[in-house]
ZADO-1210 file (C-alpha; in nm, 4 decimals, padded with zeros to 6 digits):
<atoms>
<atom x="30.9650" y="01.3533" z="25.5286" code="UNK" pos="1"/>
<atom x="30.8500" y="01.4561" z="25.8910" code="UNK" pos="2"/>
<atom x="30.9262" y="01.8445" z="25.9724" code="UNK" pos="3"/>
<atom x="31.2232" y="01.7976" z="26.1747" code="UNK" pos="4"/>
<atom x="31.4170" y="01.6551" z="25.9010" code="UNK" pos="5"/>
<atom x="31.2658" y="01.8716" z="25.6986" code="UNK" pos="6"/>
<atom x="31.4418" y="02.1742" z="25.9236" code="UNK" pos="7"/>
<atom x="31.6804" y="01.9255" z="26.0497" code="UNK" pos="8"/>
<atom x="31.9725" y="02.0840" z="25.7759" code="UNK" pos="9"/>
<atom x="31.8525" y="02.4778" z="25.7054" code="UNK" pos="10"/>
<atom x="32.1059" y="02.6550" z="25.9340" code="UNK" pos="11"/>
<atom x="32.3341" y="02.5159" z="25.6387" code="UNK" pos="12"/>
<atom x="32.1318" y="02.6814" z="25.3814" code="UNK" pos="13"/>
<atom x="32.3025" y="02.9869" z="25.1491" code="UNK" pos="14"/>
<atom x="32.0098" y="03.1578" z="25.1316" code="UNK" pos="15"/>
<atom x="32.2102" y="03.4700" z="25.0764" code="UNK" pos="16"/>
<atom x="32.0950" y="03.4962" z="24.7095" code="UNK" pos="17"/>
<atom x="31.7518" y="03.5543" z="24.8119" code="UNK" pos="18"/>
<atom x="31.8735" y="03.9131" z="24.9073" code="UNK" pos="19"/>
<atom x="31.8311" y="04.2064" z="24.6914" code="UNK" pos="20"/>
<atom x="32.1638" y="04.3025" z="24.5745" code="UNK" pos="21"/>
<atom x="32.2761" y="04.6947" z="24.6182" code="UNK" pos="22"/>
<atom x="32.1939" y="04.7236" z="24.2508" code="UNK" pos="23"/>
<atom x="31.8875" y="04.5008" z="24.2252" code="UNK" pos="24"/>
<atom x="31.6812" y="04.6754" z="24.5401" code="UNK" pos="25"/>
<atom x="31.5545" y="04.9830" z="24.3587" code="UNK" pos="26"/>
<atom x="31.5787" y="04.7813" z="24.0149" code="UNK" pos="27"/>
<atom x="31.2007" y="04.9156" z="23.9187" code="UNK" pos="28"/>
<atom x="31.3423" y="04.9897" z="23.5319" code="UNK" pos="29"/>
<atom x="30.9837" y="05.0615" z="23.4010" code="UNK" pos="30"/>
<atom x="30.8450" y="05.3862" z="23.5414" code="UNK" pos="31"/>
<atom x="30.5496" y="05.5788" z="23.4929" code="UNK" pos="32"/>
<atom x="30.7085" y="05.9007" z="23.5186" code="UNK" pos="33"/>
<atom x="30.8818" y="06.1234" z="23.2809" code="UNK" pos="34"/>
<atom x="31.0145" y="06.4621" z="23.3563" code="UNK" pos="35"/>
<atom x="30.8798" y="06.6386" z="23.6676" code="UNK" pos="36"/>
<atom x="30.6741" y="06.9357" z="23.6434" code="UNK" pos="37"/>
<atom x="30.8410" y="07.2205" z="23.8190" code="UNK" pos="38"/>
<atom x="30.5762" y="07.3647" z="24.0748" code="UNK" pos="39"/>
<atom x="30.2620" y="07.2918" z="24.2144" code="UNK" pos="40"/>
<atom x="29.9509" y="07.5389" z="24.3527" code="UNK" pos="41"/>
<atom x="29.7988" y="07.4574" z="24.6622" code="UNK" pos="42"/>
<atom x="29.4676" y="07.2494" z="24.5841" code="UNK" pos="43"/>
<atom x="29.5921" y="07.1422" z="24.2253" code="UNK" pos="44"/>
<atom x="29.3843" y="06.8144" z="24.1782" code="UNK" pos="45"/>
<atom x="29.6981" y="06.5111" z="24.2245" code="UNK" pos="46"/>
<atom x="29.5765" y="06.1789" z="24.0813" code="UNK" pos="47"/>
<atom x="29.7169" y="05.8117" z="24.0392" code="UNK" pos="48"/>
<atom x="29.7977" y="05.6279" z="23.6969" code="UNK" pos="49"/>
<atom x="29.8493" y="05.2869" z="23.5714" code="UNK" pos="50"/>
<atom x="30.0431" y="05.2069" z="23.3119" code="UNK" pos="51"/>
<atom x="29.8645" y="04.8854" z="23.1146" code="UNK" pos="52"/>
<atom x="30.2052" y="04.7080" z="22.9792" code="UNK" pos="53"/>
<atom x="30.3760" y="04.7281" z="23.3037" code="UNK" pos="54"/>
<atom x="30.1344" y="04.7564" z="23.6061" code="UNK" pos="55"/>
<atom x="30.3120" y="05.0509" z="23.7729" code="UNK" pos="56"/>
<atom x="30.1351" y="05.3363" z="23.8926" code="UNK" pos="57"/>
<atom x="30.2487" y="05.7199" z="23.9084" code="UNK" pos="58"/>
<atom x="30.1437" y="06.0395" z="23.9971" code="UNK" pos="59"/>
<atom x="29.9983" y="06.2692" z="23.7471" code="UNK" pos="60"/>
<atom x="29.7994" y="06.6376" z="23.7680" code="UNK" pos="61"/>
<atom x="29.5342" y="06.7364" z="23.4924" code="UNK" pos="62"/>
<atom x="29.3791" y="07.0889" z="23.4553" code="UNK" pos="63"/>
<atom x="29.0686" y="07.0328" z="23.6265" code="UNK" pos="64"/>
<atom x="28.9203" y="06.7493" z="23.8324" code="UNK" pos="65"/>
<atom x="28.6844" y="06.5955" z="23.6675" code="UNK" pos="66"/>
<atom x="28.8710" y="06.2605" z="23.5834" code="UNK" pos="67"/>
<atom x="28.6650" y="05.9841" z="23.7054" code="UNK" pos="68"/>
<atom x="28.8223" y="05.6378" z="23.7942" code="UNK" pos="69"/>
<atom x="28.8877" y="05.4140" z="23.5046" code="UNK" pos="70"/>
<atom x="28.9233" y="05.7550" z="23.2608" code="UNK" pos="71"/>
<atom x="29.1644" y="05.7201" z="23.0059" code="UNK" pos="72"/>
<atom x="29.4428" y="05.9471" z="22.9770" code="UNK" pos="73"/>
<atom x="29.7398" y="06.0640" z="22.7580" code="UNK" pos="74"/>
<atom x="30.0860" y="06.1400" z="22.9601" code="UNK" pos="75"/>
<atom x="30.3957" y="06.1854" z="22.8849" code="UNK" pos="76"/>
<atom x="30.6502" y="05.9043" z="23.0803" code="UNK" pos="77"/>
<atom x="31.0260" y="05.7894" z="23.0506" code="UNK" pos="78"/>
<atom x="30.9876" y="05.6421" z="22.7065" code="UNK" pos="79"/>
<atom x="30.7448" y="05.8922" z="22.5328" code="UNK" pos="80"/>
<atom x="30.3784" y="05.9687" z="22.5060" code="UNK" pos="81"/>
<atom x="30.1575" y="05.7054" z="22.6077" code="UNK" pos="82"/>
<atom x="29.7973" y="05.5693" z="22.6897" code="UNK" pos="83"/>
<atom x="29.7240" y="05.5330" z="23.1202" code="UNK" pos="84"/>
<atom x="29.4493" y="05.4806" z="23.3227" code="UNK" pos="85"/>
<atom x="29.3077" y="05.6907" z="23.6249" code="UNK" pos="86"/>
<atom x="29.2902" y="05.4446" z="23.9426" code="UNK" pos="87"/>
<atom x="29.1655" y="05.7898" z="24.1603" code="UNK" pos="88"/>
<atom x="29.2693" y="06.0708" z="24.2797" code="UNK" pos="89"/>
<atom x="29.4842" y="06.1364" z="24.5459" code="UNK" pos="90"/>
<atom x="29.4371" y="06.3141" z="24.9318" code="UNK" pos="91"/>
<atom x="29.6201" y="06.3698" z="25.1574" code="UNK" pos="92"/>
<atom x="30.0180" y="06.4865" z="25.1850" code="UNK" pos="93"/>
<atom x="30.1396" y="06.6948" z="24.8664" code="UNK" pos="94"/>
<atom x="30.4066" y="06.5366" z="24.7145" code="UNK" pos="95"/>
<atom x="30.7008" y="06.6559" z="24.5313" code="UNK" pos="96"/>
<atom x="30.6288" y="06.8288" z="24.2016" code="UNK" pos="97"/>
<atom x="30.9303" y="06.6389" z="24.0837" code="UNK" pos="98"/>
<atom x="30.7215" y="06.3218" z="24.1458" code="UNK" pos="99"/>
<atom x="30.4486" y="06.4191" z="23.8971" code="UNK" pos="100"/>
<atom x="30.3640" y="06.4062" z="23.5543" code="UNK" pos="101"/>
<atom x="30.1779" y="06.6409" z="23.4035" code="UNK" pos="102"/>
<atom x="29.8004" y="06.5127" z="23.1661" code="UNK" pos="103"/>
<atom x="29.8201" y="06.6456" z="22.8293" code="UNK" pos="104"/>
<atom x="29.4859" y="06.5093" z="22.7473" code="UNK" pos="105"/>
<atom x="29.1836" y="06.2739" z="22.7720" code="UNK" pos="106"/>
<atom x="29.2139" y="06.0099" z="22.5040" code="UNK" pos="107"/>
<atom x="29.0013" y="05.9825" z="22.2608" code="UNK" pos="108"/>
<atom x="28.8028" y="05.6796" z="22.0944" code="UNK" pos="109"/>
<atom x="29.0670" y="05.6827" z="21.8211" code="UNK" pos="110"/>
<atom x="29.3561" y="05.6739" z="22.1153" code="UNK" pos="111"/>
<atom x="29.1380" y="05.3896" z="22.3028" code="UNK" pos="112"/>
<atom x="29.0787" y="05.2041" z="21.9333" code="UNK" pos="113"/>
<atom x="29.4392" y="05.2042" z="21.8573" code="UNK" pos="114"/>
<atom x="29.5910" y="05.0953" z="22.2298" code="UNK" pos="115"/>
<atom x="29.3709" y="04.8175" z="22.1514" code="UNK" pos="116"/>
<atom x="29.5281" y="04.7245" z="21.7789" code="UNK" pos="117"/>
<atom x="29.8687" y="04.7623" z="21.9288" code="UNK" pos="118"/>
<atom x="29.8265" y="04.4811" z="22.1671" code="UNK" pos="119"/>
<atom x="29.8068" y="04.2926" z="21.8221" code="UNK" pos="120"/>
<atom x="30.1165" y="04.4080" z="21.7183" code="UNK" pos="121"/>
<atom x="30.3135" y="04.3620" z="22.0375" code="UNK" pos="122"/>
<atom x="30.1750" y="03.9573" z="22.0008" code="UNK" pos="123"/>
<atom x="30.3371" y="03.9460" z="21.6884" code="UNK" pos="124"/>
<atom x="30.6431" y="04.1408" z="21.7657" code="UNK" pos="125"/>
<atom x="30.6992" y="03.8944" z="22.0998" code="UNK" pos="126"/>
<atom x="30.7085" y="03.6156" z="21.8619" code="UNK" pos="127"/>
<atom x="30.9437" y="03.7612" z="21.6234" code="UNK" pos="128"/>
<atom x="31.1955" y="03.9312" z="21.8795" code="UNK" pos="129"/>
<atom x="31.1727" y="03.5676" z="22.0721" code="UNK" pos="130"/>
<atom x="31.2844" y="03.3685" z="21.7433" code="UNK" pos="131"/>
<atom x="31.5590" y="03.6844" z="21.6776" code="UNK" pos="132"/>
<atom x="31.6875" y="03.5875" z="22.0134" code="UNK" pos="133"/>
<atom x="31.7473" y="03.2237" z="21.9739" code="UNK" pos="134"/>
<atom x="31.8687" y="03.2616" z="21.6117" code="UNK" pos="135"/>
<atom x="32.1899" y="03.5325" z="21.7981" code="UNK" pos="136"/>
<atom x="32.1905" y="03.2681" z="22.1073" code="UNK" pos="137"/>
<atom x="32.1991" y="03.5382" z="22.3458" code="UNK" pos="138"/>
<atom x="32.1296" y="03.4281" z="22.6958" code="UNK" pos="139"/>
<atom x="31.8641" y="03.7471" z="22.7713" code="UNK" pos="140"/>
<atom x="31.5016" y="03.6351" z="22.8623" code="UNK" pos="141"/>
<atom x="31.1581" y="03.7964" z="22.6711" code="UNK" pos="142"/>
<atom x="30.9173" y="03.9499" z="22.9513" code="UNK" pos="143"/>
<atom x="30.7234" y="04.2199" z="22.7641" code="UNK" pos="144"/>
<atom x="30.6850" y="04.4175" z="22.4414" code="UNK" pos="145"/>
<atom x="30.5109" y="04.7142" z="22.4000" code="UNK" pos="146"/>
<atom x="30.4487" y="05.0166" z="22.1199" code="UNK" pos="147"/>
<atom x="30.4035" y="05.3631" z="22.2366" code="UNK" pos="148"/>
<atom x="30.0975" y="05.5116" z="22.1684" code="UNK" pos="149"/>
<atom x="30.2278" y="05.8461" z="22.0226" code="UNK" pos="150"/>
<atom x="30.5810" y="05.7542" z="21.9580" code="UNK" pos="151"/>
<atom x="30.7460" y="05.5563" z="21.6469" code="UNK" pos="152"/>
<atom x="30.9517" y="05.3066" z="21.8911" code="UNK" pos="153"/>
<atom x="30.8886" y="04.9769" z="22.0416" code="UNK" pos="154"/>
<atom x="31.0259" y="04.8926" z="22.3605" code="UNK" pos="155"/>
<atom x="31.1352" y="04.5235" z="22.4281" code="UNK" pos="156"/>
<atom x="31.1545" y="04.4521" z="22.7834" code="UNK" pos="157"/>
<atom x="31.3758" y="04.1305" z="22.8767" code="UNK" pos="158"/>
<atom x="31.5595" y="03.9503" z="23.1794" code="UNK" pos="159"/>
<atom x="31.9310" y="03.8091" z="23.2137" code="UNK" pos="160"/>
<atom x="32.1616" y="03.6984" z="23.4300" code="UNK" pos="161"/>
<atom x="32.4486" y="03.9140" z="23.2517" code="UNK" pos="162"/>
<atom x="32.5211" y="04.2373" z="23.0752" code="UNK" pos="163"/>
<atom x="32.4216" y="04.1241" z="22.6955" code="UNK" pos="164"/>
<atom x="32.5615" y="04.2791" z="22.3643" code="UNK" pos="165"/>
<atom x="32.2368" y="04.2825" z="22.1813" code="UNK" pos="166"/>
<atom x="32.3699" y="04.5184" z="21.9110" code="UNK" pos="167"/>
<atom x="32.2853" y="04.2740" z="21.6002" code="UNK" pos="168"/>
<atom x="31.9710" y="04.1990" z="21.7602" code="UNK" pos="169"/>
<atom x="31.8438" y="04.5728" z="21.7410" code="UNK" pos="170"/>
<atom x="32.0055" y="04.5796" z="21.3999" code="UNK" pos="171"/>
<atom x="31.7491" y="04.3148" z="21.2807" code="UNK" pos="172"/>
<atom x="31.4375" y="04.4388" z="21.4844" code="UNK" pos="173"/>
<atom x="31.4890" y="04.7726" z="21.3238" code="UNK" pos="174"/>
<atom x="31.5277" y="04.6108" z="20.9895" code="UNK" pos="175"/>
<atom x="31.1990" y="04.4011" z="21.0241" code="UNK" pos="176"/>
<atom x="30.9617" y="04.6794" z="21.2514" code="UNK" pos="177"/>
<atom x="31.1296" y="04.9939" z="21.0522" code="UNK" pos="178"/>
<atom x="31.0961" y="05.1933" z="21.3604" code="UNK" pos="179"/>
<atom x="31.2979" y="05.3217" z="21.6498" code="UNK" pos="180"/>
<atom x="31.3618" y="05.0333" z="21.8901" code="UNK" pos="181"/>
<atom x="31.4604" y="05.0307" z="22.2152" code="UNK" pos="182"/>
<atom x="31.5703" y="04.7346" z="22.4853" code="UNK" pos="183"/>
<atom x="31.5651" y="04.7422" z="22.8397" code="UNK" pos="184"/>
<atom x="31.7431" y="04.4899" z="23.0895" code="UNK" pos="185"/>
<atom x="31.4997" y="04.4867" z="23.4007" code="UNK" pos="186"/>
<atom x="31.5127" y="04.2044" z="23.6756" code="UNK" pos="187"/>
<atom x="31.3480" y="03.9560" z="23.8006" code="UNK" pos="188"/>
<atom x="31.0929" y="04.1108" z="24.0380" code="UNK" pos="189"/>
<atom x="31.0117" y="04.3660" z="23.7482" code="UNK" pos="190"/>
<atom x="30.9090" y="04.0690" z="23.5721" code="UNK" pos="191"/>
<atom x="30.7299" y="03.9269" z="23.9106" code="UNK" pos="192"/>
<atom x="30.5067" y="04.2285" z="23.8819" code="UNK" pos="193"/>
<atom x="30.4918" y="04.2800" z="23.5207" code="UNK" pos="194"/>
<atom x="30.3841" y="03.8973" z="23.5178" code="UNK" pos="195"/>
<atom x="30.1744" y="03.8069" z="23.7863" code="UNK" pos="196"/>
<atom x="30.0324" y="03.4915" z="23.9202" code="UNK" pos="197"/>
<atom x="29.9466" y="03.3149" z="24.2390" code="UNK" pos="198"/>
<atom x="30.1861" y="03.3189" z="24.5440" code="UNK" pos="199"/>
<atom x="30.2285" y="03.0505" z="24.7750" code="UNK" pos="200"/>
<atom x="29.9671" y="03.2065" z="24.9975" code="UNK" pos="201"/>
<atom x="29.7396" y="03.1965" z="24.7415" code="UNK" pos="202"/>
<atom x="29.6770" y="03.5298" z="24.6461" code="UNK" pos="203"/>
<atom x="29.8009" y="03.7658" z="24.3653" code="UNK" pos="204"/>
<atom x="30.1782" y="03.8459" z="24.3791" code="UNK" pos="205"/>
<atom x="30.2116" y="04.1741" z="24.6077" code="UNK" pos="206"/>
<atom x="30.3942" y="04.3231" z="24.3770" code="UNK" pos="207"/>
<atom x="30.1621" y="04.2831" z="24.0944" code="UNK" pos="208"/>
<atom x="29.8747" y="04.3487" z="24.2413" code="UNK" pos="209"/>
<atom x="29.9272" y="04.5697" z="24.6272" code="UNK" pos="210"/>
<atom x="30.1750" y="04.7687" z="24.5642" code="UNK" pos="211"/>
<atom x="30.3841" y="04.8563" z="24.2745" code="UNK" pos="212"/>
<atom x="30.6503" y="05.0139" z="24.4985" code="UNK" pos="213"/>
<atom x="30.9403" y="04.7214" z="24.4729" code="UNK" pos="214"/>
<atom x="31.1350" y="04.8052" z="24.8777" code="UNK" pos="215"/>
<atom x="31.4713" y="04.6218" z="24.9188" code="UNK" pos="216"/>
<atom x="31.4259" y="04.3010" z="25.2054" code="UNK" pos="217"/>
<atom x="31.6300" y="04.1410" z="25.3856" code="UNK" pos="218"/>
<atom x="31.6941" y="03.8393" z="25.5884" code="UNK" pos="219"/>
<atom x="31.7086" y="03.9781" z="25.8961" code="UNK" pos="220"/>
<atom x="31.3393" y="04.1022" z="25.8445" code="UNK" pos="221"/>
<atom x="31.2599" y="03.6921" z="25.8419" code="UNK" pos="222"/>
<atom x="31.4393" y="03.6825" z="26.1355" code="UNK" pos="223"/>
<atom x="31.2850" y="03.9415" z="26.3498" code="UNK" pos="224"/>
<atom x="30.9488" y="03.8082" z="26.2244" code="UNK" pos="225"/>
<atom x="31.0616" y="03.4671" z="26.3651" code="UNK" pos="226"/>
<atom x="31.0402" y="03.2815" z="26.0244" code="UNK" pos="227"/>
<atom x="31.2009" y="02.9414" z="25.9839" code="UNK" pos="228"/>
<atom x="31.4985" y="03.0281" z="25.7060" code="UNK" pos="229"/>
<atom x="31.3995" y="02.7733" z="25.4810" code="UNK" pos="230"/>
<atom x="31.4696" y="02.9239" z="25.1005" code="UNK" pos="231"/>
<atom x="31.1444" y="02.7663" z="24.9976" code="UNK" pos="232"/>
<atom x="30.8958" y="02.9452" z="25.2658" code="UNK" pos="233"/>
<atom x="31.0338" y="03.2741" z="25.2607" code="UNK" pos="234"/>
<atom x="31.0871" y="03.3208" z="24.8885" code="UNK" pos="235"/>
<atom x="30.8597" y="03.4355" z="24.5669" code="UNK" pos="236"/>
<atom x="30.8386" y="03.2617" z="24.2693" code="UNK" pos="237"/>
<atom x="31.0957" y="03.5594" z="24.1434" code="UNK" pos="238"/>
<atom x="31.3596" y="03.3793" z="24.3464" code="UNK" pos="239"/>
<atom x="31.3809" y="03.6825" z="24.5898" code="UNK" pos="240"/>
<atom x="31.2931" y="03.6820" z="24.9365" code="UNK" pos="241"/>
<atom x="30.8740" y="03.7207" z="24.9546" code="UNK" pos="242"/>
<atom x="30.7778" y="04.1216" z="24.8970" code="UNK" pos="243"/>
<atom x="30.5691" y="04.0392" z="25.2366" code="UNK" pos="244"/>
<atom x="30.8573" y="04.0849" z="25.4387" code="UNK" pos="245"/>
<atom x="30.9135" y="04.4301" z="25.3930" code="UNK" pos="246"/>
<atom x="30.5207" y="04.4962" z="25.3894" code="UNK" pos="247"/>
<atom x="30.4466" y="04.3531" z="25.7548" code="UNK" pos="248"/>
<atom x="30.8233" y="04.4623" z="25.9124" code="UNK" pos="249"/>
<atom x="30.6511" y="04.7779" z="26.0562" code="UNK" pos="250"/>
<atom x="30.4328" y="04.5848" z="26.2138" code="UNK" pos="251"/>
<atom x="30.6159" y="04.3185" z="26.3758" code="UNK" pos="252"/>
<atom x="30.8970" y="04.5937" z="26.5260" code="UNK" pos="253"/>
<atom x="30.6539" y="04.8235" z="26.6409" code="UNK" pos="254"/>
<atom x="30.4514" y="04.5114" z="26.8162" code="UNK" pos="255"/>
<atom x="30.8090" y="04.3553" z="26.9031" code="UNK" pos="256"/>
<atom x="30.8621" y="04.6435" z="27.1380" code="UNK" pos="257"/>
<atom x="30.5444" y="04.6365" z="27.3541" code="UNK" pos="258"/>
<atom x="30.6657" y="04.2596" z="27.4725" code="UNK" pos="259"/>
<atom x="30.9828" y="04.0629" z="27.6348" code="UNK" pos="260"/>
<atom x="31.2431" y="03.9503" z="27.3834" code="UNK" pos="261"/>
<atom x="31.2605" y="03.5250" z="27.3777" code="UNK" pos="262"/>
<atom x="31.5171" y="03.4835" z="27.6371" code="UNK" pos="263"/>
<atom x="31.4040" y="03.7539" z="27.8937" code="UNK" pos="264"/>
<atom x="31.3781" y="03.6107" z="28.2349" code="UNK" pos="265"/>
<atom x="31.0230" y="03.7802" z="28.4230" code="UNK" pos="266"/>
<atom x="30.9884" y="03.7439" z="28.8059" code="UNK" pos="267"/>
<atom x="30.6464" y="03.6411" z="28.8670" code="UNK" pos="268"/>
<atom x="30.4514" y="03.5415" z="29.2024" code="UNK" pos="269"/>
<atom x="30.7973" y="03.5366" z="29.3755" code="UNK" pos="270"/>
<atom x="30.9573" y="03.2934" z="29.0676" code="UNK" pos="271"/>
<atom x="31.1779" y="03.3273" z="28.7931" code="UNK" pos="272"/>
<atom x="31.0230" y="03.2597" z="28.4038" code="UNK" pos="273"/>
<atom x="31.1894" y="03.2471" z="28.0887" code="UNK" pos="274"/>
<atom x="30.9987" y="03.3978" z="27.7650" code="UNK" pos="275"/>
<atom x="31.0444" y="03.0723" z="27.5177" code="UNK" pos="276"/>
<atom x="30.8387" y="03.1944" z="27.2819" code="UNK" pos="277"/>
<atom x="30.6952" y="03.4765" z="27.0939" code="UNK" pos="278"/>
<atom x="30.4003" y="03.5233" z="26.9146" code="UNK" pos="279"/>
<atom x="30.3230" y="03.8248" z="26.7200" code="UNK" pos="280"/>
<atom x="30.0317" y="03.7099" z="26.5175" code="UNK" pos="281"/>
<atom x="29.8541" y="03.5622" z="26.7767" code="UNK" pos="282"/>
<atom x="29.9434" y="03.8063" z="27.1034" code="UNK" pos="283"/>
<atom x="30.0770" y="03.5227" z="27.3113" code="UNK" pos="284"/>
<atom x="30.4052" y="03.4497" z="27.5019" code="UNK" pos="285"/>
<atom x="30.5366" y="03.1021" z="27.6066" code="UNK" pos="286"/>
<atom x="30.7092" y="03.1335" z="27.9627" code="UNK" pos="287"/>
<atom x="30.8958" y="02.8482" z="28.1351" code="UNK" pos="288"/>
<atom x="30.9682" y="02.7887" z="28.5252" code="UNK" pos="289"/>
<atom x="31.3125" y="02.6593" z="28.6032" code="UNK" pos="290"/>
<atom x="31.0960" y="02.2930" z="28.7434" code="UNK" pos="291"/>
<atom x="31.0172" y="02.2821" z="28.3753" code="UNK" pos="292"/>
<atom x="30.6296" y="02.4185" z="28.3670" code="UNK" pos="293"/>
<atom x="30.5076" y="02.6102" z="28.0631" code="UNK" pos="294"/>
<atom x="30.2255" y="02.9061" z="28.0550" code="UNK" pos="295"/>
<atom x="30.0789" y="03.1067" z="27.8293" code="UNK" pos="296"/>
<atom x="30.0203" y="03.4476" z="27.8534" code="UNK" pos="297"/>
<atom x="29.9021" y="03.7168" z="27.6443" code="UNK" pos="298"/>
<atom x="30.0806" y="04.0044" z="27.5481" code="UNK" pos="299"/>
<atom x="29.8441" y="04.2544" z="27.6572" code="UNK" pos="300"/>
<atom x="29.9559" y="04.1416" z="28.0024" code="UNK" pos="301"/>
<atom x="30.3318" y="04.2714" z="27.9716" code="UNK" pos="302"/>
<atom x="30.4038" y="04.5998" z="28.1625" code="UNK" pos="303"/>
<atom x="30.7773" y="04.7868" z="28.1810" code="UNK" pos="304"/>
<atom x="30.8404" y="04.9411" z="28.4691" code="UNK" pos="305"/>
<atom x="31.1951" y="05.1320" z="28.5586" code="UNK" pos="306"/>
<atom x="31.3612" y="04.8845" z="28.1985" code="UNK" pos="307"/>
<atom x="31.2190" y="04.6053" z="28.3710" code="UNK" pos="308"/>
<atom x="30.9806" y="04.3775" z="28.2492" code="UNK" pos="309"/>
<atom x="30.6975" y="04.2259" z="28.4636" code="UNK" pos="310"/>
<atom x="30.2632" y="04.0017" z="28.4234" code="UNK" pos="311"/>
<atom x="30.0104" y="04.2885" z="28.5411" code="UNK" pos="312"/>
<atom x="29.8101" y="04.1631" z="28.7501" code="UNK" pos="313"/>
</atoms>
């Protein structure tokens, strides 16, 4: 197939679903953070946490500063008290006590020594809650399982395209695990980033490895980055629209107003150009006379004087 009729049919394409629904945009289920602490001194030392099972990161405060990168800590977050790790500590803006967790403690070769059986366990469990599943034939997909660290519960973490009635299933998990269990519908970029892999440009998923952070994009941020709207270019193996997007939009609006829109007509040496084309990446413009001749020029060249555009020089 040649590339015009591979384009030849997209303006036809739904490619609404790619879109991050009003209730899927700020879907990020698994958090690091509990309850907020209530205050903060100036100069308290602020650092960052990962959470193993889950990737996310969160902000967390200790009683002194001498956690290195890579310590291991113990912290309480949404589900109960668990196991993280110290990426670094954190400069710059303060922000919101109500954003931060609060250390209780370094863990210990015991805490390390059993974080490590666990993943064990949450093998085994997978398999078990995975067969549970099938044997109910409830359409819900297994992402993740994980055991607390200093908590009797489980937490079973799991995909669908519906609300599911897994009320029997807990019923048996309990009866098998004889602890507290707890599911948790997340979607599908949770799983994305919970996951990983290899997106199309090669590279770890964004959200799995960048930034944990999962921002709401749209279309129209394709759009004003001049993207063709092909479904299969400008969407992540999650089946959203790439987490890219909304990562480089900054960029392309701030650049986007320092040059002529496509379309803009640009008297220059006493004629009459048309911008065709617009290149962010590569800082060029496409202009065409009205005879039909085509320059480049970069965008560095572009001056606006009095709301009008015009080539220094």
């Amino acid at each position: 197939m040649s590339d015009s009729d591979e384009y030849e049919n997209i303006d036809d394409e739904d490619i609404s679903a790619l879109e991050d629904s009003p209730d899927q945009g700020e879907q990020a289920v698994i958090t690091g953070v509990g309850t907020g602490i209530e205050s903060l001194d100036p100069g308290t030392p602020i650092y960052r946490l990962r959470l193993f099972y889950s990737h996310e990161t969160f902000l967390a405060v200790y009683r002194d500063d001498n956690l290195a990168a890579g310590a291991m800590v113990i912290v309480p977050t949404r589900y109960g008290r668990d196991i993280a790790q110290v990426i670094g500590p954190v400069r710059g803006k303060t922000p919101s006590a109500s954003e931060i967790a609060w250390i209780d403690r370094s863990a210990s070769p015991e805490d390390i020594e059993k974080a490590r059986n666990n993943k064990n366990l949450e093998k085994e469990a997978f398999k078990i809650c995975k067969q549970k599943i099938e044997n109910h034939k409830l359409e819900m997909k297994l992402v993740l399982v994980h055991y607390l660290l200093e908590e009797p519960k489980i937490l079973f973490f799991f995909t669908a395209d519906n609300r599911v009635d897994f009320r029997e299933l807990v019923k048996d998990l309990v009866s098998v695990f004889k602890t507290r269990i707890e599911l948790r519908q997340i979607g599908v970029r949770d799983e994305a980033r919970v996951v990983g892999g290899l997106g199309v440009c090669g590279r770890g998923y964004c959200c799995h490895s960048v930034s944990d952070k999962l921002k709401p994009v749209s279309i129209k941020m394709a759009k004003d980055q001049n993207l063709s709207l092909n479904s299969m270019k400008i969407s992540g193996p999650c089946g959203r629209l790439l987490c890219c997007l909304s990562y480089e939009n900054a960029f392309y609006s701030e650049q986007q107003r320092l040059v002529p829109q496509e379309g803009a007509r640009i008297t220059h040496e006493n004629e009459v150009w048309r911008v065709t084309e617009v290149n962010i990446v590569t800082g060029q413009l496409k202009l065409s006379a009205e005879d039909g001749r085509l320059i480049t020029v970069p965008a560095s060249r572009f001056e606006r004087v009095e709301n009008r555009w015009r080539i220094k020089g």
